[in-house]
VEXDREN-2710 file (C-alpha; in Angstrom, 1 decimal):
% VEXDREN-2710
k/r/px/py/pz
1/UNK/0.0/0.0/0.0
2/UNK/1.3/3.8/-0.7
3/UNK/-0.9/6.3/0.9
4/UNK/-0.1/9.9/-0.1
5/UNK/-1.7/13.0/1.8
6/UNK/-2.2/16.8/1.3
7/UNK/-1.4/16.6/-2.9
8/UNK/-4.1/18.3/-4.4
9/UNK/-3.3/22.2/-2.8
10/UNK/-6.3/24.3/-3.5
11/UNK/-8.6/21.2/-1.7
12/UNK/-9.2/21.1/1.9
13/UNK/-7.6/17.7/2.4
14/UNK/-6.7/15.3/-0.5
15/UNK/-5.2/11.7/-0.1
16/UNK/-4.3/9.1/-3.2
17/UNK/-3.9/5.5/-2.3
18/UNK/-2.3/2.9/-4.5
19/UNK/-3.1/-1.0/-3.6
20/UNK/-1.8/-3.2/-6.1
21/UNK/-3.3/-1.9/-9.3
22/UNK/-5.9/0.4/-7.7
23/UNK/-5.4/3.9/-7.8
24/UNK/-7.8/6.1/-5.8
25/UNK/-7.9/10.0/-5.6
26/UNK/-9.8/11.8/-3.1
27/UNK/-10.3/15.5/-2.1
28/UNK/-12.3/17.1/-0.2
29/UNK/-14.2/20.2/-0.6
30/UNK/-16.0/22.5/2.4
31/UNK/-19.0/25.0/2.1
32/UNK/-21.1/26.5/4.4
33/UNK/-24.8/25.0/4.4
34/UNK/-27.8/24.0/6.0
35/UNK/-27.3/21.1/8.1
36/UNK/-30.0/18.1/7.9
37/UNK/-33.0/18.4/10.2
38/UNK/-32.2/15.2/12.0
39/UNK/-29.0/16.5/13.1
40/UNK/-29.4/20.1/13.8
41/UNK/-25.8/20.2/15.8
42/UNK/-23.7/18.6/13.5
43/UNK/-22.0/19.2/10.1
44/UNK/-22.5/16.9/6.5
45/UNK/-20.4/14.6/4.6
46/UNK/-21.8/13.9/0.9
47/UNK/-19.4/11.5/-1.4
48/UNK/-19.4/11.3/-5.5
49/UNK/-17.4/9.2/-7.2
50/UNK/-16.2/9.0/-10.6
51/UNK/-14.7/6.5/-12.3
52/UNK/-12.2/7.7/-14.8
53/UNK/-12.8/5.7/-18.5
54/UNK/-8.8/4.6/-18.1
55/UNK/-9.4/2.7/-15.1
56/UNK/-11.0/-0.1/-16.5
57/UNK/-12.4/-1.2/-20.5
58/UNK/-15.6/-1.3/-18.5
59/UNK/-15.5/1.7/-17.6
60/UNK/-15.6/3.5/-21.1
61/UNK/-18.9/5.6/-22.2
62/UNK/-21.2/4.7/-19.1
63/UNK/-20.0/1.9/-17.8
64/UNK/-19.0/2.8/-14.0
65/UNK/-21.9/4.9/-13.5
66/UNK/-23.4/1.8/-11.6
67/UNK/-20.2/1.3/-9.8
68/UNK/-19.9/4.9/-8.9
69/UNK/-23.0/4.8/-7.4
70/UNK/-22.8/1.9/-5.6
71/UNK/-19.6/2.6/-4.4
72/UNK/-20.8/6.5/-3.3
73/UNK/-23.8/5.0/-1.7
74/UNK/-22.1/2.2/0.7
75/UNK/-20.2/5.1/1.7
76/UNK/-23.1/7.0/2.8
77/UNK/-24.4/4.6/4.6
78/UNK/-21.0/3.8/6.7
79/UNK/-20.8/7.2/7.7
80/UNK/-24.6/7.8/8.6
81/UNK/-24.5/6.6/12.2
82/UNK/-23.1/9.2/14.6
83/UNK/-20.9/6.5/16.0
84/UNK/-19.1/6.0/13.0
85/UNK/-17.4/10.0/13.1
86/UNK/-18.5/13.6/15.0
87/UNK/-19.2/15.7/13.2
88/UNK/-20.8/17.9/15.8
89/UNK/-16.9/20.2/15.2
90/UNK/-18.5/21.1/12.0
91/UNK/-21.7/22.9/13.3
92/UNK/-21.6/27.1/13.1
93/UNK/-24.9/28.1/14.2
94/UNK/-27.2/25.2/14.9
95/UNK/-30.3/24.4/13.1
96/UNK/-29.0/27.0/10.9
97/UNK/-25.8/26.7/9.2
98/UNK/-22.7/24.4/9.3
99/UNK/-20.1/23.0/7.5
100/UNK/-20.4/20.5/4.0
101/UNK/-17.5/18.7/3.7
102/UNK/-18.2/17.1/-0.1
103/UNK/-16.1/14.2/-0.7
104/UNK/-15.0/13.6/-4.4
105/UNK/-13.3/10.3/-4.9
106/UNK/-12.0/9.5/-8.9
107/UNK/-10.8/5.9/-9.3
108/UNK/-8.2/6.6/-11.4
109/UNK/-7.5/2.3/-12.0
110/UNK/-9.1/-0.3/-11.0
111/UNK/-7.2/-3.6/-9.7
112/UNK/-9.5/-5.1/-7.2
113/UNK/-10.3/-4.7/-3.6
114/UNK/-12.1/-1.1/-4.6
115/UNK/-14.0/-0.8/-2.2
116/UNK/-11.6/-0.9/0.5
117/UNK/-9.2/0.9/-1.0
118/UNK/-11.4/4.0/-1.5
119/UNK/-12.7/4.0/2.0
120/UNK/-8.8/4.0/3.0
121/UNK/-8.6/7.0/0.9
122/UNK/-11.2/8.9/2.2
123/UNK/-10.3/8.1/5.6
124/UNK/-6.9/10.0/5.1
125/UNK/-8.4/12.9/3.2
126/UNK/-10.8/13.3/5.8
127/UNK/-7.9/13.2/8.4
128/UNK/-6.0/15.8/6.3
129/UNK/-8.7/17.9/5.6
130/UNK/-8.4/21.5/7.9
131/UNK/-11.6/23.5/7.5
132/UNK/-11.4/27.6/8.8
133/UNK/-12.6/28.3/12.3
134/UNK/-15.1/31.0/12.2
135/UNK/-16.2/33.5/14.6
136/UNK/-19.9/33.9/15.6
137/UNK/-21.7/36.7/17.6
138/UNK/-25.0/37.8/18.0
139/UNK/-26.6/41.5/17.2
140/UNK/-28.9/43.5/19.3
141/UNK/-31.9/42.4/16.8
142/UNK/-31.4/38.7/17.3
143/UNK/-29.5/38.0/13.9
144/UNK/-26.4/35.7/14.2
145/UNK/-23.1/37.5/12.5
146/UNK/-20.6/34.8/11.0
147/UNK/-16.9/36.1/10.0
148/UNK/-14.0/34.3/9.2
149/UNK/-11.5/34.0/12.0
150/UNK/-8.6/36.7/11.6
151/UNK/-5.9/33.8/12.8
152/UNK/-4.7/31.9/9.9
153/UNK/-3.4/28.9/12.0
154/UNK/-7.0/28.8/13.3
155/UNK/-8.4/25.4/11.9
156/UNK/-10.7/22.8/12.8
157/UNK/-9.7/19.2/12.6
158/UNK/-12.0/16.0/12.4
159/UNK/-11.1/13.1/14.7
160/UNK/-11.0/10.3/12.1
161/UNK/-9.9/7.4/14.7
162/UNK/-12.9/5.6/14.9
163/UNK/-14.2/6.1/11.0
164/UNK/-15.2/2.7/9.1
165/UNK/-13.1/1.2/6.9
166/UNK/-15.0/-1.0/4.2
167/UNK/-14.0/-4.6/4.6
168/UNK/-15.0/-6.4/0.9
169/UNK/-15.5/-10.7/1.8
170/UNK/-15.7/-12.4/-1.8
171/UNK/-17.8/-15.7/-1.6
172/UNK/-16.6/-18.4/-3.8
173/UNK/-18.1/-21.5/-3.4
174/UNK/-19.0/-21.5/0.0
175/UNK/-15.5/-19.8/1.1
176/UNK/-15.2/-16.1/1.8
177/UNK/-12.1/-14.0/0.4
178/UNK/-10.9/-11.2/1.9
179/UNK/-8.5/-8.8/0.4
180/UNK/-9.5/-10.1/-3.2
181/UNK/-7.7/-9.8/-6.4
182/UNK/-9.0/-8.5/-10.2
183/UNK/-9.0/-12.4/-11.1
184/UNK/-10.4/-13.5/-7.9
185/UNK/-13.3/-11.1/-8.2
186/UNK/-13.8/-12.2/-11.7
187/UNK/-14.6/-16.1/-10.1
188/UNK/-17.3/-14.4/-7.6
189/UNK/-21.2/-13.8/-8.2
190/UNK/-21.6/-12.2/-5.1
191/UNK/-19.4/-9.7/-2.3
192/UNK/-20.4/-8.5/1.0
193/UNK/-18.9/-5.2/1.9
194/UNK/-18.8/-4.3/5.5
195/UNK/-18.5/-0.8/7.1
196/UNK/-16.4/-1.5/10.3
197/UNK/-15.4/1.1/12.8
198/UNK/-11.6/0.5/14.7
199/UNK/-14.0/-0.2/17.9
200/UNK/-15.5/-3.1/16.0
201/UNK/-19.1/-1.1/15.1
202/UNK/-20.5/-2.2/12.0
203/UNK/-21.8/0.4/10.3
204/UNK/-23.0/-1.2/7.5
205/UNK/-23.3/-4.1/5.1
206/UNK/-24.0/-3.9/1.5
207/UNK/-24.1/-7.1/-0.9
208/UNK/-22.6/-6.8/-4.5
209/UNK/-23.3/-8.9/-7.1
210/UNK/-25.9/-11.3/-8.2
211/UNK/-25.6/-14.4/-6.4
212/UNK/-26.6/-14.9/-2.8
213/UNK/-25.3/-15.7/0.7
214/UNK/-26.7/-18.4/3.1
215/UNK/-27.3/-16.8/6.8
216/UNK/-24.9/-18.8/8.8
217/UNK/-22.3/-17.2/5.8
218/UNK/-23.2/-13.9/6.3
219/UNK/-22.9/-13.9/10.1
220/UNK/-19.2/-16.1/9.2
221/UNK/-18.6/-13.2/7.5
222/UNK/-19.1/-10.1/9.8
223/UNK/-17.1/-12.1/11.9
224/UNK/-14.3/-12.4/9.4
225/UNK/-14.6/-8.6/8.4
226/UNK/-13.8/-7.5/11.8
227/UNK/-10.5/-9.1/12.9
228/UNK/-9.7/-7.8/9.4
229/UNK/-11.0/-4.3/10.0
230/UNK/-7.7/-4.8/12.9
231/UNK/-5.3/-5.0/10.7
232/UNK/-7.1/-2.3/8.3
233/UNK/-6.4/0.4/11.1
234/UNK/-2.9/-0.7/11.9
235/UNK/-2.1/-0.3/8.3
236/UNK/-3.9/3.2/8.2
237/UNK/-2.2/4.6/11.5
238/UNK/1.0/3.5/10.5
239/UNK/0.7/5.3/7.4
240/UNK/-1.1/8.7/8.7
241/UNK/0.7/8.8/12.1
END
């Protein structure tokens, strides 16, 4: 694994993470915004993906718009629960406005093991990213004033340590494959990708693919996905630390 941070200057954090074959971009943009009504206090993350037409023949004229997707919705769902990172840092008046940190992810080639790989990657951007502290005071007639902090150095920072890493488990036969290649995928009809937090949370589980998994599999399989998530997190902190 090389895991590169801070490379994309005019970004609030970037990261790009080569596994093998796969090459993964990431940077991440903030804006002031609304936040969403179920979490008044708190900032938003929002993920796109796009799959460049190099990374793969299938990805020429539409083909990774499905992958894209997929891969931009299992995301979204890994870092819905509170649990999973606080964004709370990221709220400037509540109910009102806060910060959008929008996550855009290009998948620059694709060797396998995506899924992992990108949530890796957005991981490290997210622990690079440095948004602008901002100073708020309120006016005689009740309205909120919002200014940009005069103190250059004065940054927020997420705390990233507990975010989920994806864990993809390949089923072949009735064996489960973690960490799986181009040719291995190619011998699977279905995936299970797990969200799993450093604590052990799951966060998440999404099936790829058409085939199906048996219960007692699936359960094998969480199990599986998070004594792998352990080594997952020593792997990250060695390389962001």
């Amino acid at each position: 694994m090389e895991l590169e941070t801070g490379l994309v200057t005019h970004a609030a954090g970037s990261a790009r993470l080569r596994l093998a074959t796969t090459d993964v971009l990431v940077g991440v943009k903030a804006e002031v915004g609304e936040p969403l009504p179920e979490r008044p206090r708190a900032g938003r993350l929002q993920f796109s993906v796009d799959c460049s037409a190099n990374a793969s023949p299938e990805f020429e004229g539409r083909g990774g718009e499905a992958l894209a997707g997929s891969i931009a919705s299992c995301l979204t769902r890994a870092y819905a629960s509170p649990s999973a990172l606080d964004l709370r840092p990221l709220s400037i008046v509540p109910a009102r406005q806060c910060w959008i940190l929008y996550v855009d992810i290009l998948i620059l080639e694709c060797g396998g093991n995506l899924y992992d790989a990108v949530s890796c990657a957005v991981k490290a951007a997210l622990f690079n990213a440095r948004v602008p502290e901002l100073d708020v005071s309120s006016a005689d007639s009740g309205r909120v004033d919002v200014e940009l902090s005069d103190d250059p150095f004065k940054l927020l920072r997420l705390d990233v340590e507990n975010a989920p890493c994806l864990v993809t488990l390949l089923l072949v036969d009735s064996e489960c494959i973690v960490d799986p290649t181009q040719e291995e995928e190619a011998c699977s009809k279905a995936s299970l990708v797990t969200a799993v937090t450093a604590g052990g949370l799951v966060t998440a589980v999404t099936k790829a693919g058409r085939g199906s998994f048996h219960p007692t599999t699936v359960a094998s399989a969480l199990e599986v996905s998070s004594s792998d998530r352990v080594f997952l997190s020593v792997v990250w902190c060695r390389h962001c630390n």
